[in-house]
C-alpha positions, 0 to 999 in steps of 0.5 A, spaced: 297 031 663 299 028 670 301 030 677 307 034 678 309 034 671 314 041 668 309 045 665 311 053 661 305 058 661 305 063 656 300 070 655 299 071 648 302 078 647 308 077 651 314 071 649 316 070 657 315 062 659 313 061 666 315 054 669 310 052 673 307 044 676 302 041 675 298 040 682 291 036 680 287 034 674 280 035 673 275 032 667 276 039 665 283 041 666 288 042 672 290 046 677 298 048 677 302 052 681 308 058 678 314 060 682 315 066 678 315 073 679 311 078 675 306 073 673 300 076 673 293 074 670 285 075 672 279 069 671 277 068 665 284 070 661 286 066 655 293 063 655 297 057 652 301 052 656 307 047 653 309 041 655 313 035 653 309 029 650 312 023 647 318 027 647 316 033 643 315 039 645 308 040 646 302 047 646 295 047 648 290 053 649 287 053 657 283 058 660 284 061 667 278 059 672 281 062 678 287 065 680 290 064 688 296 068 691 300 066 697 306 069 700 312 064 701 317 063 707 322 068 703 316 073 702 316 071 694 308 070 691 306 063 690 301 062 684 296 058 683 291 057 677 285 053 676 286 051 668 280 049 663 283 046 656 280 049 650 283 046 646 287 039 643 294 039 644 299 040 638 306 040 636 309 047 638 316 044 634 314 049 628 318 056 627 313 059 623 317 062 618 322 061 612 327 056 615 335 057 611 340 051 611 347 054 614 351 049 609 357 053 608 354 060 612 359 062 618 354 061 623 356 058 630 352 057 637 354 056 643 349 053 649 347 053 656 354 052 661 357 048 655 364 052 652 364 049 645 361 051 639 357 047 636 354 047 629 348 051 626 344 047 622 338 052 619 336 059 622 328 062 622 326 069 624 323 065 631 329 060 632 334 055 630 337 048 629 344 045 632 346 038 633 351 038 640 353 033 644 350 036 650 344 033 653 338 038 653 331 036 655 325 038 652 322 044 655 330 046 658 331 054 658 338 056 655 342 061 655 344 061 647 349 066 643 350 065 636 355 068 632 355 070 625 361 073 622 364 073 628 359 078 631 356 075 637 349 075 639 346 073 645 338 071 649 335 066 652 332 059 648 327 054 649 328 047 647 322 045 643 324 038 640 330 033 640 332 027 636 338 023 637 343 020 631 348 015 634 352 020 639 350 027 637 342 029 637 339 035 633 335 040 638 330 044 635 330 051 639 326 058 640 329 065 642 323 068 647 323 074 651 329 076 655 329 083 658 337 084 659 339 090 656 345 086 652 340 080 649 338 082 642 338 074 640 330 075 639 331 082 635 337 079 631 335 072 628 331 076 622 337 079 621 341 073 621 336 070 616 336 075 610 343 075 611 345 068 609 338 068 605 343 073 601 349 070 601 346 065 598 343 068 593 349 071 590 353 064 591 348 061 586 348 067 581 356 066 581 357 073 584 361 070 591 
C-alpha cells in the first residue's frame, strides 16, 4: 500500500464501493480519506478494501481503528479512517458462481460513455466478462447495460481484472449496488445465466 494510492472500501452487508485515498501508512495499516456521502462507520467495524496490485484487482479484510469527519468548503463530509489489516491481500478477480460461455447467446454489452457494443464472453449471477477495444482501469466504475434477447438491462459495474490481446483486451467485471430505480442489472444477471444455461441445454439435446 502506498501514499495517494486509489483504494474502494466496501461494508460486508452492503455491495456499495466508496472510493477513497490512502493519506499515510502504518506498521499496521494506513490511514485513508473518503469523499463519498452516506459512508457511515464506528470504531472497531470490520470491512474490506480493494485495490489494484500488479494489475489485478485486489481485496483484503481491515478494521476500522478510529473514524474522523470534517466539513468541506461545499458543506460536503470528509471522512477519515484509521485502518489495520487483518488480513493477507487476495485476488477479488473471482465470481463465485457458475460461469457460462455466451458462444452463439444473443448477448451484447455496451460500457461507460462508449456507443458501440462489444462482445460478451461468459456470464455469472455476480458479473460478466467482455473483450473491447476501450481502455478501462482496474478499480474503474462503469455504468453498463447488457442486452439479452433484445431486452436491455442496466446498473453499475467494477473492473476487476484486464489482460490485453494485440489490440482488444478481455475485462473482467462485477455488478455492485446501484439505488436507481431503473438499474436491475445486479438482480437481473442470475436470470440471464439460467437463461442461456437453458438454451444451451436444449441445443445440445437437439431441441432448438
Amino acid at each position: 500500500m502506498k501514499t495517494d494510492m486509489e483504494i474502494f472500501l466496501r461494508i460486508p452487508e452492503h455491495e456499495s464501493l466508496y472510493p477513497g485515498k490512502v493519506l499515510a501508512t502504518s506498521d499496521i495499516g494506513y490511514n485513508a480519506v473518503f469523499e463519498e456521502q452516506g459512508l457511515s462507520l464506528e470504531d472497531g467495524a470490520e470491512v474490506i478494501v480493494f485495490f489494484n496490485r500488479n494489475h489485478r484487482f485486489t481485496q483484503q479484510p481491515v478494521r476500522v481503528l478510529s473514524v474522523a469527519k470534517e466539513k468541506t468548503g461545499d458543506n460536503r463530509t470528509r471522512t477519515t479512517l484509521e485502518l489495520e489489516t487483518t488480513g493477507d491481500p487476495i485476488s477479488a478477480d473471482s465470481r463465485e458462481c457458475y460461469r457460462v460461455s455466451c458462444y452463439s447467446a444473443d448477448l451484447k454489452a455496451q460500457l461507460g460513455d462508449d456507443p458501440q457494443e462489444c462482445e460478451v464472453l461468459d456470464v455469472s449471477a455476480t458479473g460478466f466478462a467482455i473483450f473491447s477495444n476501450a481502455e478501462y482501469s482496474v478499480g474503474q466504475l462503469l455504468q453498463a447495460t447488457l442486452t439479452h434477447d433484445g431486452i436491455p438491462v442496466q446498473g453499475t459495474t467494477v473492473v476487476q481484472s484486464c489482460r490485453t490481446f494485440g489490440n482488444k483486451s478481455r475485462y473482467g467485471l462485477r455488478a455492485v449496488d446501484d439505488q436507481r430505480p431503473n438499474a436491475t442489472l445486479q438482480k437481473d444477471l442470475n436470470r440471464i445465466n439460467l437463461a442461456i444455461q437453458r438454451e444451451q441445454a436444449a441445443r445440445l439435446s437437439g431441441n432448438r
